[in-house]
Legacy VTK file of the C-alpha trace (Angstrom):
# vtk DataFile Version 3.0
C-alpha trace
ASCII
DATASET POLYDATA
POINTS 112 float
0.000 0.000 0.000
3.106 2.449 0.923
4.483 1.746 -2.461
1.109 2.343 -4.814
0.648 6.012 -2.298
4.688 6.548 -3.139
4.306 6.106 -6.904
1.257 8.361 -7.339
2.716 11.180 -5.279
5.957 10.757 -7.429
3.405 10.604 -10.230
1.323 13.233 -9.752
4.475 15.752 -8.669
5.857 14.819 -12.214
2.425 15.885 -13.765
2.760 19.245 -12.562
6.108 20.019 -12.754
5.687 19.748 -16.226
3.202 21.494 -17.391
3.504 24.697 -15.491
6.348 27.260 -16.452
8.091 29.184 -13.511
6.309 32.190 -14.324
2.811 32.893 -12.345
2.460 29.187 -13.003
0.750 29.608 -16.473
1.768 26.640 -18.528
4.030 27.048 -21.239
1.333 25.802 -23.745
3.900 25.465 -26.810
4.993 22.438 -24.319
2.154 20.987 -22.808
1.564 17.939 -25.886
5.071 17.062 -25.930
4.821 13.252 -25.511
1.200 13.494 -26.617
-0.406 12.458 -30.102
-2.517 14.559 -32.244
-5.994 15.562 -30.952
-5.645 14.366 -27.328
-8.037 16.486 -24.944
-6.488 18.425 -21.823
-7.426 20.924 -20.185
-5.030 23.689 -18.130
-5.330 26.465 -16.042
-4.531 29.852 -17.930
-4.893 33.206 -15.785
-6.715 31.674 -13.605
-9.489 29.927 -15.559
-9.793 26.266 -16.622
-9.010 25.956 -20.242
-10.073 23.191 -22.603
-8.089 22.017 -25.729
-6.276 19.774 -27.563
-3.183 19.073 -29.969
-2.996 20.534 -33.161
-0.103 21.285 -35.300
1.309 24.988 -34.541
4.340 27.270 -34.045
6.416 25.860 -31.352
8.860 28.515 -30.718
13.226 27.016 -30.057
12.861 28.741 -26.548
10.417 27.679 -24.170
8.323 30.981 -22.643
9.092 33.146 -25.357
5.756 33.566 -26.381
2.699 34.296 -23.831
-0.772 33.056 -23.775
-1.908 36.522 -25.935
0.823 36.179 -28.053
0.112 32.407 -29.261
-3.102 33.717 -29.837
-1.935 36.387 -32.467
-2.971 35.513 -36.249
0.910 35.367 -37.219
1.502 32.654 -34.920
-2.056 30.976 -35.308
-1.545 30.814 -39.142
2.167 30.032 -39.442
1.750 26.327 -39.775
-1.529 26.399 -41.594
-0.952 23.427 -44.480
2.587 22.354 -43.215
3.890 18.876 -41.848
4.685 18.588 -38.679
8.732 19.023 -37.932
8.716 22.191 -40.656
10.747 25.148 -39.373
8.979 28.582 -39.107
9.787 31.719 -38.230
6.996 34.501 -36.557
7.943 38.200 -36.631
6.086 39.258 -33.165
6.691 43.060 -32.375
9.154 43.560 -34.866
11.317 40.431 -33.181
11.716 37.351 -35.479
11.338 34.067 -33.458
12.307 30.568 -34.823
10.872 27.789 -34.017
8.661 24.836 -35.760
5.573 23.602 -36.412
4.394 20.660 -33.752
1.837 19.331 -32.050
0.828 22.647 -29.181
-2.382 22.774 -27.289
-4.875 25.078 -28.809
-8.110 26.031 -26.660
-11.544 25.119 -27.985
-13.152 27.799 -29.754
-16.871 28.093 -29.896
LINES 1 113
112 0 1 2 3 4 5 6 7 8 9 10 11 12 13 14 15 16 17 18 19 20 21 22 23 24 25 26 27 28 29 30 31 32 33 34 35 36 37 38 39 40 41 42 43 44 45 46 47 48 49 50 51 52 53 54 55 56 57 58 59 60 61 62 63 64 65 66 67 68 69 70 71 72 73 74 75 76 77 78 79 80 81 82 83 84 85 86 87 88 89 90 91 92 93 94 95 96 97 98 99 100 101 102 103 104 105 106 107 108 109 110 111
């Protein structure tokens, strides 16, 4: 019994650790489907709300963080990997800054 309560607080620690970024604990959402296939449900915690999605294709930037929950949202990033395989590189100007990255599988929220 000691071991199963060991393994799911080693389990669930795991869980959290990664998907929540070091700042204001919003998850970094360009990283919460790594390990994930397409189209797999989740749902996070974004400024304070619960969030629902699931795995698309999208920009995943190089750096983790670099880009915020408003700025994922932006139609640059949104449309970057419109109609490309997954592993393609892309490259977002975002304020005038150009950001690398690729396109992968990123959560996107459900829109209605």
């Amino acid at each position: 019994m000691k071991k199963i309560a060991f393994i799911l607080a080693i389990v669930v620690m795991q869980m959290s650790s990664v998907q929540a970024s070091s700042e204001e604990n919003t998850p970094d959402l360009t990283r919460l489907c790594e390990g994930k296939g397409p189209h797999v449900k989740l749902t996070t915690k974004i400024e304070g709300r619960k969030v629902k999605g699931s795995c698309q294709i999208g920009f995943k930037p190089d750096q983790a963080n670099v880009l915020d929950y408003k700025a994922m949202n932006q139609p640059a990033v949104q449309n970057v990997c419109k109609g490309k395989a997954r592993g393609t590189s892309a490259v977002v100007n975002i304020k005038g800054k150009n950001i690398p990255g690729k396109c992968d599988l990123v959560f996107k929220e459900n829109r209605r």
